[in-house]
CHARMM-style PDB file with segment names, atoms N, HN, CA, C and O in Angstrom:
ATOM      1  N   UNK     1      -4.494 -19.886 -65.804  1.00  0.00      PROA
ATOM      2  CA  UNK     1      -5.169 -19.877 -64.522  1.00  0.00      PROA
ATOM      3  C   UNK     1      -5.429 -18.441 -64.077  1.00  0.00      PROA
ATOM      4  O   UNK     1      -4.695 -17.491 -64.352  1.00  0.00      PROA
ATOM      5  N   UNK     2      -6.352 -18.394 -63.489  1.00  0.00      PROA
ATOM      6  HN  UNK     2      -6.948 -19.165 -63.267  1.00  0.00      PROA
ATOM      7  CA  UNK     2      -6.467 -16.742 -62.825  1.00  0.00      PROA
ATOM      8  C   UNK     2      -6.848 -17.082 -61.372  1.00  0.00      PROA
ATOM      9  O   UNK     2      -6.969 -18.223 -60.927  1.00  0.00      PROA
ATOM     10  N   UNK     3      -7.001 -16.049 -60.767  1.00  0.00      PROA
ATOM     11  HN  UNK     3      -6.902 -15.122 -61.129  1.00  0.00      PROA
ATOM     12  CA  UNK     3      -7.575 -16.325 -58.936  1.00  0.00      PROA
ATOM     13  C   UNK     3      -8.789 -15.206 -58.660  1.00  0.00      PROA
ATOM     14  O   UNK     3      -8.623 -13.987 -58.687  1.00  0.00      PROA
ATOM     15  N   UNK     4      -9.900 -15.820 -58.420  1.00  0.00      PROA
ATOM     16  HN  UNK     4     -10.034 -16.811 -58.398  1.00  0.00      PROA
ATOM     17  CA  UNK     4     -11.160 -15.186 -58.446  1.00  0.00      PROA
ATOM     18  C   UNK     4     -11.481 -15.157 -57.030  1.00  0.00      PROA
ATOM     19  O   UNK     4     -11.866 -16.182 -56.468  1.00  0.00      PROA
ATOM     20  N   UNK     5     -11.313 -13.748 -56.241  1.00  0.00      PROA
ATOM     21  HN  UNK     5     -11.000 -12.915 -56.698  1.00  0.00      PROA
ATOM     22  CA  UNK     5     -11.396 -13.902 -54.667  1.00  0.00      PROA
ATOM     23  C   UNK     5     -13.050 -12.574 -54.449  1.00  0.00      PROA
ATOM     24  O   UNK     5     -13.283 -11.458 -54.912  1.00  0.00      PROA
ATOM     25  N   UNK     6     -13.655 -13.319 -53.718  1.00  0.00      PROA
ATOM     26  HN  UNK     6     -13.465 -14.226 -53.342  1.00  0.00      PROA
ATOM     27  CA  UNK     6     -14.721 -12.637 -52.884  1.00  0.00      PROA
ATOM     28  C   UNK     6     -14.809 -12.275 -51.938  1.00  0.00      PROA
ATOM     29  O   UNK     6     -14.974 -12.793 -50.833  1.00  0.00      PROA
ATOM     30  N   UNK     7     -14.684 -11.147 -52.354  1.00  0.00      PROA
ATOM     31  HN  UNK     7     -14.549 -10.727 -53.252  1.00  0.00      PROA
ATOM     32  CA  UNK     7     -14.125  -9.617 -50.726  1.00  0.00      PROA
ATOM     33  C   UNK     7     -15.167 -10.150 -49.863  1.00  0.00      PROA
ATOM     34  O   UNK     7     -14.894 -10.642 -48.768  1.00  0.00      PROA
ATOM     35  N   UNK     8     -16.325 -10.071 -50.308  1.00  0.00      PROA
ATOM     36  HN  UNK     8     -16.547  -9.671 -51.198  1.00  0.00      PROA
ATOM     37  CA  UNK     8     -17.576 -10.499 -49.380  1.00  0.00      PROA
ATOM     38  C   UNK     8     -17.071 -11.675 -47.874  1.00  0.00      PROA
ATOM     39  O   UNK     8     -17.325 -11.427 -46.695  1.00  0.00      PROA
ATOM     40  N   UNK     9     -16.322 -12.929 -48.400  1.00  0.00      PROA
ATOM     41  HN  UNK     9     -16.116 -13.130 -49.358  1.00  0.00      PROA
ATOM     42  CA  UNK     9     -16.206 -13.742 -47.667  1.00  0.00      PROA
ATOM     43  C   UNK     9     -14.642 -13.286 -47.093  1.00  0.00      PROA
ATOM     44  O   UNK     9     -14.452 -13.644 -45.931  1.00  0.00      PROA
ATOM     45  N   UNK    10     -13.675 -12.664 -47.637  1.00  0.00      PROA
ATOM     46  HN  UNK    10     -13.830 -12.372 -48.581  1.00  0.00      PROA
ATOM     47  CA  UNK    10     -12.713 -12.502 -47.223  1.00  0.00      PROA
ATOM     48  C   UNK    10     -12.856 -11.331 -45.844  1.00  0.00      PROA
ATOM     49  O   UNK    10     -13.679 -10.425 -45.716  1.00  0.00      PROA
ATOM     50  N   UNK    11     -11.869 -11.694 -45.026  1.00  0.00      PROA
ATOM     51  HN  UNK    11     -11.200 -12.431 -45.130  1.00  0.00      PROA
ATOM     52  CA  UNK    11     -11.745 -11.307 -43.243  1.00  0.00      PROA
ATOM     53  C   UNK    11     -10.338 -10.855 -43.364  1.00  0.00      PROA
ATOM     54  O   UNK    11      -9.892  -9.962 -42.644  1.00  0.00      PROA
ATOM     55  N   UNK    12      -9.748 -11.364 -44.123  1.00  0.00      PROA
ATOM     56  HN  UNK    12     -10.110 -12.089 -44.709  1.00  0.00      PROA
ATOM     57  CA  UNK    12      -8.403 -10.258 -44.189  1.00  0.00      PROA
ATOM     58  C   UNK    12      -7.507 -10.928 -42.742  1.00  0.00      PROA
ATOM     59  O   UNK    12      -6.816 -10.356 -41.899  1.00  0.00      PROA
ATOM     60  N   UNK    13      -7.875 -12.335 -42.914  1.00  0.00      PROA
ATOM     61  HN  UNK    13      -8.436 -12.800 -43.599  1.00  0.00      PROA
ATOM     62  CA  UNK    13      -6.104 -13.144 -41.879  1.00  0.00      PROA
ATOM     63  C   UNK    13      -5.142 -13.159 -42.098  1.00  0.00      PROA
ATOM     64  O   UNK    13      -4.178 -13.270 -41.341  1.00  0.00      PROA
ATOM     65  N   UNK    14      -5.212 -12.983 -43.844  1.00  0.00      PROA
ATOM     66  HN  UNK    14      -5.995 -12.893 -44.459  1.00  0.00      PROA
ATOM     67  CA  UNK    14      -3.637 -12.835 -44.710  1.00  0.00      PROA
ATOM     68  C   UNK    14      -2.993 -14.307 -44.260  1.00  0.00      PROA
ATOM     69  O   UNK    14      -1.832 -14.383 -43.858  1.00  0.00      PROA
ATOM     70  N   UNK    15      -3.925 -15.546 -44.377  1.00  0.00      PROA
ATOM     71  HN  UNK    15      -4.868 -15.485 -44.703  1.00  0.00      PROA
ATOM     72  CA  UNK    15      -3.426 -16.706 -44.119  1.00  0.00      PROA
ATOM     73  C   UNK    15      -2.595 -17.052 -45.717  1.00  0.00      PROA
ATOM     74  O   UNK    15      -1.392 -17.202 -45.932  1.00  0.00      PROA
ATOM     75  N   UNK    16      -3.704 -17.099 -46.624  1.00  0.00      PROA
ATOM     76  HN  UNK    16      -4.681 -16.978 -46.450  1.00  0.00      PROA
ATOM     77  CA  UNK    16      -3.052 -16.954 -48.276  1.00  0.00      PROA
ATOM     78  C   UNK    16      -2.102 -15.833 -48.581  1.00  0.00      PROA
ATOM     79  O   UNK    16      -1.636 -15.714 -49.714  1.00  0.00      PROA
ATOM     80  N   UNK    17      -1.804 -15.016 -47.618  1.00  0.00      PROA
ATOM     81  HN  UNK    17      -2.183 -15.113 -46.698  1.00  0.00      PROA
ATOM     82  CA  UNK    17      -0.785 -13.947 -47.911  1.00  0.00      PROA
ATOM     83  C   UNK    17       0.565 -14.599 -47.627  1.00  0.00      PROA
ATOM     84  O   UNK    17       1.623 -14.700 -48.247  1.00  0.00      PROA
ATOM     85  N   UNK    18       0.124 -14.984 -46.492  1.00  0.00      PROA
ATOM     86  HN  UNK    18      -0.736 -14.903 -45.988  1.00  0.00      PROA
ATOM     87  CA  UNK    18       1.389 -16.057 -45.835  1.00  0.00      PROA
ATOM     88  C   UNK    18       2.045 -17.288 -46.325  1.00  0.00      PROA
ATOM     89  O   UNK    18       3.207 -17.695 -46.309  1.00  0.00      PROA
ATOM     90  N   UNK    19       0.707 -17.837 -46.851  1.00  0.00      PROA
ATOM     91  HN  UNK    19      -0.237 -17.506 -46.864  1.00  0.00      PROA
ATOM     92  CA  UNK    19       1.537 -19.088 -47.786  1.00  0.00      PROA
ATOM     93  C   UNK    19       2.126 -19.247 -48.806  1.00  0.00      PROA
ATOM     94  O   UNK    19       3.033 -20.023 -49.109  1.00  0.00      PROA
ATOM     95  N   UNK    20       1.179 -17.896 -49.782  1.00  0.00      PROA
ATOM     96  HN  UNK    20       0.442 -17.267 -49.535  1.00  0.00      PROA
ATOM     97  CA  UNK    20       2.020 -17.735 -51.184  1.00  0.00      PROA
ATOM     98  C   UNK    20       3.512 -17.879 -51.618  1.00  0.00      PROA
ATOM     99  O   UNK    20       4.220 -16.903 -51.369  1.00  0.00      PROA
ATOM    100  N   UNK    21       4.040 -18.849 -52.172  1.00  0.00      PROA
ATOM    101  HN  UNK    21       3.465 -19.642 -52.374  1.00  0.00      PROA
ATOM    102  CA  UNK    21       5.154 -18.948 -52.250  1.00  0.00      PROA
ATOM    103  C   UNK    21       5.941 -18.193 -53.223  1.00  0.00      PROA
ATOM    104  O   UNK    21       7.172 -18.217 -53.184  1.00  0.00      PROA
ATOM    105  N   UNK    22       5.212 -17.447 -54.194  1.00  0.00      PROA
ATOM    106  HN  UNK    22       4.213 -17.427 -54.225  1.00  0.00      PROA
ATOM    107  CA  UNK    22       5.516 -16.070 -55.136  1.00  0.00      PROA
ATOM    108  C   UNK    22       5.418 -14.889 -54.651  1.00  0.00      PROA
ATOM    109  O   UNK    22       6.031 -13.982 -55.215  1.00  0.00      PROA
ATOM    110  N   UNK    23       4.502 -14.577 -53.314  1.00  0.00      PROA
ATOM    111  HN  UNK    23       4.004 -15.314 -52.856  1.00  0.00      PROA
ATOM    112  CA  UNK    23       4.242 -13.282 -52.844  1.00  0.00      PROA
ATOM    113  C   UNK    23       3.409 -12.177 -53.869  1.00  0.00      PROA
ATOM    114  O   UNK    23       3.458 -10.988 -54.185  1.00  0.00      PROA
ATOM    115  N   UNK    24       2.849 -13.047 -54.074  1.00  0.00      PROA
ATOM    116  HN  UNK    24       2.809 -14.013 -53.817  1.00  0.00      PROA
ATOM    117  CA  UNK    24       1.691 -12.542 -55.154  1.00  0.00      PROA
ATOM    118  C   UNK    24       0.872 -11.831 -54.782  1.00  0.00      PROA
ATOM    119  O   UNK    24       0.749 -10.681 -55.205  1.00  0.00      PROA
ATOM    120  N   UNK    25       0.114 -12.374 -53.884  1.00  0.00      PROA
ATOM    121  HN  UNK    25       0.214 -13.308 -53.541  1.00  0.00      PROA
ATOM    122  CA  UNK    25      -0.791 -11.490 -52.847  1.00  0.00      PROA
ATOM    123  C   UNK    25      -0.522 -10.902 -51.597  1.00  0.00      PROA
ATOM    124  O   UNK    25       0.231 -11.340 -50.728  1.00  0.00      PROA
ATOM    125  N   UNK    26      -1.222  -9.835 -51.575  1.00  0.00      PROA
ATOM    126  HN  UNK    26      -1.834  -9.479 -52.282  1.00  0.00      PROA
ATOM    127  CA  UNK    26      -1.262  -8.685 -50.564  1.00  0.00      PROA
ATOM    128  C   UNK    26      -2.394  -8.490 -49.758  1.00  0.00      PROA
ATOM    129  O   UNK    26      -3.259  -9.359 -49.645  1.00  0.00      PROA
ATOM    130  N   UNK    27      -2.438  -7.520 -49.253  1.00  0.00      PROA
ATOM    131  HN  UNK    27      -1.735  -6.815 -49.345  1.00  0.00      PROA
ATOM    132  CA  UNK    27      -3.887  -7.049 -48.358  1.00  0.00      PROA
ATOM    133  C   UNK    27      -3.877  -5.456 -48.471  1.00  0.00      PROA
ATOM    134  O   UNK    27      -2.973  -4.703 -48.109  1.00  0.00      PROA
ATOM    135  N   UNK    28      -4.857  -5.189 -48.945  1.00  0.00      PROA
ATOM    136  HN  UNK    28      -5.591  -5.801 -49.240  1.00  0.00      PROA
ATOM    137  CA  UNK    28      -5.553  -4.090 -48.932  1.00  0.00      PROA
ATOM    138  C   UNK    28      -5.554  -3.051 -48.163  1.00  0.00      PROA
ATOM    139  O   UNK    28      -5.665  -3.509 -47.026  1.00  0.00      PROA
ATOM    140  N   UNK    29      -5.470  -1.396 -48.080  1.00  0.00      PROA
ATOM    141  HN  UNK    29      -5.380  -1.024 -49.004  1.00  0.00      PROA
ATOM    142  CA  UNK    29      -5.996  -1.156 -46.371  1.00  0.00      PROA
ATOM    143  C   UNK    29      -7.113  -1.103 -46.237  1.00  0.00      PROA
ATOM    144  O   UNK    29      -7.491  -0.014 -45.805  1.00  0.00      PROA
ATOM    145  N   UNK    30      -8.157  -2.090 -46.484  1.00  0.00      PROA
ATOM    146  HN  UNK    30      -7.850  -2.975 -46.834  1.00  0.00      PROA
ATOM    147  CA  UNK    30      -9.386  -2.333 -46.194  1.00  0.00      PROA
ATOM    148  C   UNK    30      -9.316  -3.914 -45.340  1.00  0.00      PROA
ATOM    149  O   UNK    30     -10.216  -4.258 -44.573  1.00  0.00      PROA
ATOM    150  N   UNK    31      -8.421  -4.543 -45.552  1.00  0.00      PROA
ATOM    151  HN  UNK    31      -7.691  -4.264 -46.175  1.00  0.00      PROA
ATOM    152  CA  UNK    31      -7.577  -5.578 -44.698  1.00  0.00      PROA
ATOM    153  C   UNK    31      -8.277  -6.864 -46.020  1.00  0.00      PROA
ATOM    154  O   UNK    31      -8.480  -8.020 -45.646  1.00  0.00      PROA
ATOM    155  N   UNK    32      -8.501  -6.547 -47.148  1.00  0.00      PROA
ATOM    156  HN  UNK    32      -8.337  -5.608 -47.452  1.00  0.00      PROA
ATOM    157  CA  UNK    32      -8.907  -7.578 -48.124  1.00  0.00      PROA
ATOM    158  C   UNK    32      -7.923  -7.738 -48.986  1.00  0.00      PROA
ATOM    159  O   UNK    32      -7.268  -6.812 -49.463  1.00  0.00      PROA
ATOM    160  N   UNK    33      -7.732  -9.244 -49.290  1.00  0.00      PROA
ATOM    161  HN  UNK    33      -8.264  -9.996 -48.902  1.00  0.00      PROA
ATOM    162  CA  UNK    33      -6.691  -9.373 -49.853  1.00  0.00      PROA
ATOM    163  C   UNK    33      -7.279  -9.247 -51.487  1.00  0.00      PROA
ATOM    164  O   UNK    33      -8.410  -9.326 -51.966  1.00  0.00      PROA
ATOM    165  N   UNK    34      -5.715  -8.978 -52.166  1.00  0.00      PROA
ATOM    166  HN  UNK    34      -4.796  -8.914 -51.777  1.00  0.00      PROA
ATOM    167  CA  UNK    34      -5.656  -8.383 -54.016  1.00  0.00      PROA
ATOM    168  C   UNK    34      -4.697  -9.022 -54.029  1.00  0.00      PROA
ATOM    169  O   UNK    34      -3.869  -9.397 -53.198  1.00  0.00      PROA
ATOM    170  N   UNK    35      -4.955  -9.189 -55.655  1.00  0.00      PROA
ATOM    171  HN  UNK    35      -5.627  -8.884 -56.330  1.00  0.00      PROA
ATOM    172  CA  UNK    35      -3.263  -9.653 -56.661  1.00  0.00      PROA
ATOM    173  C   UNK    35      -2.534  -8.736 -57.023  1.00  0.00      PROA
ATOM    174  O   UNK    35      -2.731  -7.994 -57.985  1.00  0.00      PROA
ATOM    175  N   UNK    36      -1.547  -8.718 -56.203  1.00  0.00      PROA
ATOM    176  HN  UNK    36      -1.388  -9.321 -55.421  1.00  0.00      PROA
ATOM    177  CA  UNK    36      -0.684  -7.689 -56.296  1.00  0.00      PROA
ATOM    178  C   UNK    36       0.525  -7.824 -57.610  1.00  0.00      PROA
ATOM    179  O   UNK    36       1.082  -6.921 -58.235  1.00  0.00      PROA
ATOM    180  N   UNK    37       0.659  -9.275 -57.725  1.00  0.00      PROA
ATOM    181  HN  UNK    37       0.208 -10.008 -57.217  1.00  0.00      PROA
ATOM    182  CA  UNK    37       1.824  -9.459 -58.836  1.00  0.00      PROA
ATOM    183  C   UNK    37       1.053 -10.331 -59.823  1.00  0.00      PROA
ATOM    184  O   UNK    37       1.747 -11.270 -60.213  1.00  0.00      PROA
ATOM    185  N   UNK    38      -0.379 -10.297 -60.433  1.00  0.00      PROA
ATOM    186  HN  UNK    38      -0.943  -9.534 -60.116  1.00  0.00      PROA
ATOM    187  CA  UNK    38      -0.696 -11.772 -60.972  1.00  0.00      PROA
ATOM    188  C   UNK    38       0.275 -12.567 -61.840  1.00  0.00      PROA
ATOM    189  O   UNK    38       0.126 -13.782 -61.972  1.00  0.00      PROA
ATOM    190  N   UNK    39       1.290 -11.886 -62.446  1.00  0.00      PROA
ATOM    191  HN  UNK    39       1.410 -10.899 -62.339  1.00  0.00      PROA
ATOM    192  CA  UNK    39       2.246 -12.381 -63.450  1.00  0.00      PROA
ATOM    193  C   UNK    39       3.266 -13.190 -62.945  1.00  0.00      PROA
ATOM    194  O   UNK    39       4.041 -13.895 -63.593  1.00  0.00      PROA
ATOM    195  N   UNK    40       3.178 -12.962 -61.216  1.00  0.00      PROA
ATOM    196  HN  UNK    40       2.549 -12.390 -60.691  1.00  0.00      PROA
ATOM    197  CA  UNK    40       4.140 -14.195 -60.494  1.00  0.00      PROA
ATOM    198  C   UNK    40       3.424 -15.412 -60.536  1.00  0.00      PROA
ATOM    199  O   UNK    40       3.980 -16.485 -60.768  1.00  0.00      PROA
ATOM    200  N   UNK    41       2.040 -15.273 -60.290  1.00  0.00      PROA
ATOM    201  HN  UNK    41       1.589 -14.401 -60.101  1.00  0.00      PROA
ATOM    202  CA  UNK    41       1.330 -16.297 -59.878  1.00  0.00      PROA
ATOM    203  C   UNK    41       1.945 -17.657 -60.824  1.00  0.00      PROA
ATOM    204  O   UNK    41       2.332 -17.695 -61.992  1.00  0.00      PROA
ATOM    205  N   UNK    42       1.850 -18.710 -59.788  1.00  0.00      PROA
ATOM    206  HN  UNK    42       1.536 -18.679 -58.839  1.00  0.00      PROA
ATOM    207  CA  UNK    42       1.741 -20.352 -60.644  1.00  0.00      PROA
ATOM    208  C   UNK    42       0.661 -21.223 -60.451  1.00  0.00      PROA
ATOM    209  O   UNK    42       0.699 -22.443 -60.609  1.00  0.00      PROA
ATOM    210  N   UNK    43      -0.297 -20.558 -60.107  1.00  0.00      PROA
ATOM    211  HN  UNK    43      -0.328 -19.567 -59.979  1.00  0.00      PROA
ATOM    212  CA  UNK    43      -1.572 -21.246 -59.850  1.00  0.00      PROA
ATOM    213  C   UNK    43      -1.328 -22.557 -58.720  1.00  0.00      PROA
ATOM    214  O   UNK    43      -2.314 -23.273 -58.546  1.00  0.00      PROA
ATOM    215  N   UNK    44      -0.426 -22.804 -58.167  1.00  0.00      PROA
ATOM    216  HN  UNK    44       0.376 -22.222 -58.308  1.00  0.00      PROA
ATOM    217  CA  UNK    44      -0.422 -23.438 -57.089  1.00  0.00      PROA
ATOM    218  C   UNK    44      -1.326 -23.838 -55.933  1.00  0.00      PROA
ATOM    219  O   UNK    44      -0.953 -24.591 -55.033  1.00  0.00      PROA
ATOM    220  N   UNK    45      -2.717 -23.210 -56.019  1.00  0.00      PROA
ATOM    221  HN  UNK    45      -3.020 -22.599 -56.750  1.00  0.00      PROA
ATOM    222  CA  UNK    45      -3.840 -23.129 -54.981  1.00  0.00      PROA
ATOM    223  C   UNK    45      -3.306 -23.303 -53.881  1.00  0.00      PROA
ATOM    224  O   UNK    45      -3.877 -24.119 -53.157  1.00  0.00      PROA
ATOM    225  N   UNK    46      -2.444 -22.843 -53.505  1.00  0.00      PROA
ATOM    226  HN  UNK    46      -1.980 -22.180 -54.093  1.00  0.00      PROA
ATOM    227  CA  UNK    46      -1.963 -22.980 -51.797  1.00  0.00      PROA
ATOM    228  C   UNK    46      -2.770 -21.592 -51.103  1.00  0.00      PROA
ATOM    229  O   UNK    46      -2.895 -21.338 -49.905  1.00  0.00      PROA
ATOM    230  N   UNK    47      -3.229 -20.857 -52.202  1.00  0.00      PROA
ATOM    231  HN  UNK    47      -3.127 -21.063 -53.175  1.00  0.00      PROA
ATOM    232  CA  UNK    47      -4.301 -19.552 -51.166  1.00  0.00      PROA
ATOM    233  C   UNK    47      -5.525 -20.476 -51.022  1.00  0.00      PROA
ATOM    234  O   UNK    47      -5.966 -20.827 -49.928  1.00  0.00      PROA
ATOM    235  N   UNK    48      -6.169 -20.935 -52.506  1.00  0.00      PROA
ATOM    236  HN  UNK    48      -5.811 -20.650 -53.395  1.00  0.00      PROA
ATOM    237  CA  UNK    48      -7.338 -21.860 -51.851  1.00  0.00      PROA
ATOM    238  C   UNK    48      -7.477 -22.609 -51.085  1.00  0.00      PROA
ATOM    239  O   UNK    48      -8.398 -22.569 -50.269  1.00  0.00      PROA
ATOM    240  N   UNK    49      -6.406 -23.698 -51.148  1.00  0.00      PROA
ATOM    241  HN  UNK    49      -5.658 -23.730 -51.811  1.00  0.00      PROA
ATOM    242  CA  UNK    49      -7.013 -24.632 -49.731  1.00  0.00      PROA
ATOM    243  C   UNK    49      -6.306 -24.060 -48.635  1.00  0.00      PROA
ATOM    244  O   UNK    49      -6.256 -24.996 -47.837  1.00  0.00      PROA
ATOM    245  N   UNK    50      -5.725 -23.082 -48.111  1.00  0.00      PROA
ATOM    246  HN  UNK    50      -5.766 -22.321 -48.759  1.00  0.00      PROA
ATOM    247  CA  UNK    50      -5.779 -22.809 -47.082  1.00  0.00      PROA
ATOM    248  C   UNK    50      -6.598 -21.873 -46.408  1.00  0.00      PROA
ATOM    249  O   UNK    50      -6.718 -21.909 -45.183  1.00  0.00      PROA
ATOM    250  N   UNK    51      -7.278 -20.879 -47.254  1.00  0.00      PROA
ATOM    251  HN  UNK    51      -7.181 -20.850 -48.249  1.00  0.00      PROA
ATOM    252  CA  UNK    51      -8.556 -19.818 -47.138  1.00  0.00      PROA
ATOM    253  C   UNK    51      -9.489 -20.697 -45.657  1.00  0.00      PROA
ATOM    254  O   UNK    51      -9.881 -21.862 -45.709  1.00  0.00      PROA
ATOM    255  N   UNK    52      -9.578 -20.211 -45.032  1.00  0.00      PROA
ATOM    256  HN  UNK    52      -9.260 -19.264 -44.989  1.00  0.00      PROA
ATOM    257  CA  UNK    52     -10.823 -20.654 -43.511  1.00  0.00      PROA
ATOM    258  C   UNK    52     -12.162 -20.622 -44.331  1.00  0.00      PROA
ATOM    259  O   UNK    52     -13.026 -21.494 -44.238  1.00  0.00      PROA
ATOM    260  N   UNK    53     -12.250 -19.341 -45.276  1.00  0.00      PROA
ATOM    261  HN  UNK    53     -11.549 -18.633 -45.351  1.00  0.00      PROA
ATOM    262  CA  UNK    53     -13.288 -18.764 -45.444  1.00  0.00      PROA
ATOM    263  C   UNK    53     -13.686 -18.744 -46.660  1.00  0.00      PROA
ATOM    264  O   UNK    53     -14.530 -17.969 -47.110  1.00  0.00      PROA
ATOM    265  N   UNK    54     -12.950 -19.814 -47.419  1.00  0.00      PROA
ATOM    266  HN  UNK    54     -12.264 -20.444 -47.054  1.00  0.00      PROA
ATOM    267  CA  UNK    54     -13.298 -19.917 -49.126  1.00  0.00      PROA
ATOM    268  C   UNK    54     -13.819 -19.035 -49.576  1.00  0.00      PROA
ATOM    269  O   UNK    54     -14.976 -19.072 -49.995  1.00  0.00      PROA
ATOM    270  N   UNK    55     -12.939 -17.854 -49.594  1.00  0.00      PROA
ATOM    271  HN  UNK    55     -11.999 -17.824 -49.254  1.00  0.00      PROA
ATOM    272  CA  UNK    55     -12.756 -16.785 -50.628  1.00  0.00      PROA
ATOM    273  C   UNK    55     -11.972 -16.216 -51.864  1.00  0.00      PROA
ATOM    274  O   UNK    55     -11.947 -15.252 -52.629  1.00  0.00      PROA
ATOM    275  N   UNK    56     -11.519 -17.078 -51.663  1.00  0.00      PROA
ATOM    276  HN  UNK    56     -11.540 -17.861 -51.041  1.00  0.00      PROA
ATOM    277  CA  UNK    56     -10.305 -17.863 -53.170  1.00  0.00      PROA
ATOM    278  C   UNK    56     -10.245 -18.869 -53.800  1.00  0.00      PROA
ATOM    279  O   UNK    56      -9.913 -19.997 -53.434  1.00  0.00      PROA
ATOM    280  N   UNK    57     -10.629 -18.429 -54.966  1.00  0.00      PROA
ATOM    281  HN  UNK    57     -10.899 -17.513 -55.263  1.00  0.00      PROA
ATOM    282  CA  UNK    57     -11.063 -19.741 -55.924  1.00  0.00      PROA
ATOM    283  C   UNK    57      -9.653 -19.645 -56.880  1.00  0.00      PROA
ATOM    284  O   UNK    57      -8.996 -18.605 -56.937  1.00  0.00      PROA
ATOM    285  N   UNK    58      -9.337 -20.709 -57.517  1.00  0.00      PROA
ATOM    286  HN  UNK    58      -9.870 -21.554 -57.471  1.00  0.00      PROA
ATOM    287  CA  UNK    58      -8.190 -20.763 -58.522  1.00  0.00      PROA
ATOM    288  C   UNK    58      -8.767 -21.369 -60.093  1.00  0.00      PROA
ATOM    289  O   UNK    58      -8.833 -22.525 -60.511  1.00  0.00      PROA
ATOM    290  N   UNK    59      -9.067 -20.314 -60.609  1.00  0.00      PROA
ATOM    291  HN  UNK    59      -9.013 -19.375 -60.270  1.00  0.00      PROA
ATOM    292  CA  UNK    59     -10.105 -20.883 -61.916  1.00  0.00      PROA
ATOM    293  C   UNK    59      -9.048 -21.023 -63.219  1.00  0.00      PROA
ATOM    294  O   UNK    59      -8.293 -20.103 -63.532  1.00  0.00      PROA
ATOM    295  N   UNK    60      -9.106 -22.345 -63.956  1.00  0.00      PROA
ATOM    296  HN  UNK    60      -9.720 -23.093 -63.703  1.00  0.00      PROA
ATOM    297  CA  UNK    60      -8.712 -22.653 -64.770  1.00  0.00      PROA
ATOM    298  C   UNK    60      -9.094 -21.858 -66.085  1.00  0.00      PROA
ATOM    299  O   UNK    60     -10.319 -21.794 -66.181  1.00  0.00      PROA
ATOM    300  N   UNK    61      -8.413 -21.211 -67.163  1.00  0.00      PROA
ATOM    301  HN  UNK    61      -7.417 -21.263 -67.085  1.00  0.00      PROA
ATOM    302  CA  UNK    61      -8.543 -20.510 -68.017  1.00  0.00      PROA
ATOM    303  C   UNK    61      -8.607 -21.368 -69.065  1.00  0.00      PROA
ATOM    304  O   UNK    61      -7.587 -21.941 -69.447  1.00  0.00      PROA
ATOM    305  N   UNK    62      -9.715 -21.548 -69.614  1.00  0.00      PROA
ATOM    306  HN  UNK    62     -10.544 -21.083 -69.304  1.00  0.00      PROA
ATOM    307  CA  UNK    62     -10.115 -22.138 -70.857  1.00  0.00      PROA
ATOM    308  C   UNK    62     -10.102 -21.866 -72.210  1.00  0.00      PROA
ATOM    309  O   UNK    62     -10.530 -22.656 -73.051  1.00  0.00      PROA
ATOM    310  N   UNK    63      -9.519 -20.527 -72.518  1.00  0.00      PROA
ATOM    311  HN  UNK    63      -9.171 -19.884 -71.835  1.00  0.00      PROA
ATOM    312  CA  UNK    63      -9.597 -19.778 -73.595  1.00  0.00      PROA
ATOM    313  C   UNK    63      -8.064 -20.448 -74.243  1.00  0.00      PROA
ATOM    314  O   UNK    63      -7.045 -20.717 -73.606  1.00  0.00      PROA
ATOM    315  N   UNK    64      -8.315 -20.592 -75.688  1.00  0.00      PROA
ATOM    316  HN  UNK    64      -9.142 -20.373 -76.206  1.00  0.00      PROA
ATOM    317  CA  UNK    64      -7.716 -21.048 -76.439  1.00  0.00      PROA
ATOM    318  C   UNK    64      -6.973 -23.016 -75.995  1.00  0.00      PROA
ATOM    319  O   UNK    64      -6.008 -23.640 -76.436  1.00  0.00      PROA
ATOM    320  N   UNK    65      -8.204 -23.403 -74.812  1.00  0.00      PROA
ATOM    321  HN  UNK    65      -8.989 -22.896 -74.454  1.00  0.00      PROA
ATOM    322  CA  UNK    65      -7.728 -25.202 -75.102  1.00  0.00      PROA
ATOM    323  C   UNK    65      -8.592 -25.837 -76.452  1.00  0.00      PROA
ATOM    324  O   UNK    65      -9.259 -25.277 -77.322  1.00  0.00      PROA
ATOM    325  N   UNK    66      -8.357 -26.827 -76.277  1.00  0.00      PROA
ATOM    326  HN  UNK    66      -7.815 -27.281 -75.570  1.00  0.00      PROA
ATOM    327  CA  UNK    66      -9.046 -27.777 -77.158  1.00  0.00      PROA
ATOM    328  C   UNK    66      -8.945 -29.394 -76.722  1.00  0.00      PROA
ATOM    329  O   UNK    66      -7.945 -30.025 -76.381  1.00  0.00      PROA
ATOM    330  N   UNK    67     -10.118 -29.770 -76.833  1.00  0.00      PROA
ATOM    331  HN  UNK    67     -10.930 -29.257 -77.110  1.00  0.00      PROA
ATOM    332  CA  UNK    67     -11.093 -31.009 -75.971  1.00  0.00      PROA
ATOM    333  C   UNK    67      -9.709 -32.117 -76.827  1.00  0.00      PROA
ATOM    334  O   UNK    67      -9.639 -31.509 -77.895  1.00  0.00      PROA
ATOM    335  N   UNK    68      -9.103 -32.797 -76.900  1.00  0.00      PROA
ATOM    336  HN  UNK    68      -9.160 -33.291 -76.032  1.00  0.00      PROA
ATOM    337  CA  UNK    68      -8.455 -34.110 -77.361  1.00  0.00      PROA
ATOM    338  C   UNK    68      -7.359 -34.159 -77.497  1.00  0.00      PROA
ATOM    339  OT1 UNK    68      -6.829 -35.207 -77.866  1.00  0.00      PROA
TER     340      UNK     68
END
């Protein structure tokens, strides 16, 4: 899994900062949030669905599956 976030839409509430239950993510001093630890991450999407502003996507990594 990886987490694909768009500064563009991000406002920097640090709502996904708050929920992360690894403390993975941070905020910027531009007030945009980054992956600060990605190697904690568990792909949990608790930043995505709580984002106001769907600027965090949680994209499934496809490299090396296989279909069956």
């Amino acid at each position: 899994m990886a987490i694909s976030i768009n500064e563009r839409y991000c406002k920097g509430c640090g709502i996904c900062v708050a929920f992360c239950p690894k403390k993975s993510l941070a905020l910027d001093e531009r007030g945009k949030v980054f992956i600060k630890e990605p190697e904690k991450c568990v792909a949990c999407k608790q930043c995505e669905l709580r984002c106001p502003d769907f600027a965090i996507e949680v994209v499934k990594d496809v490299k090396g599956e296989t279909n069956g």
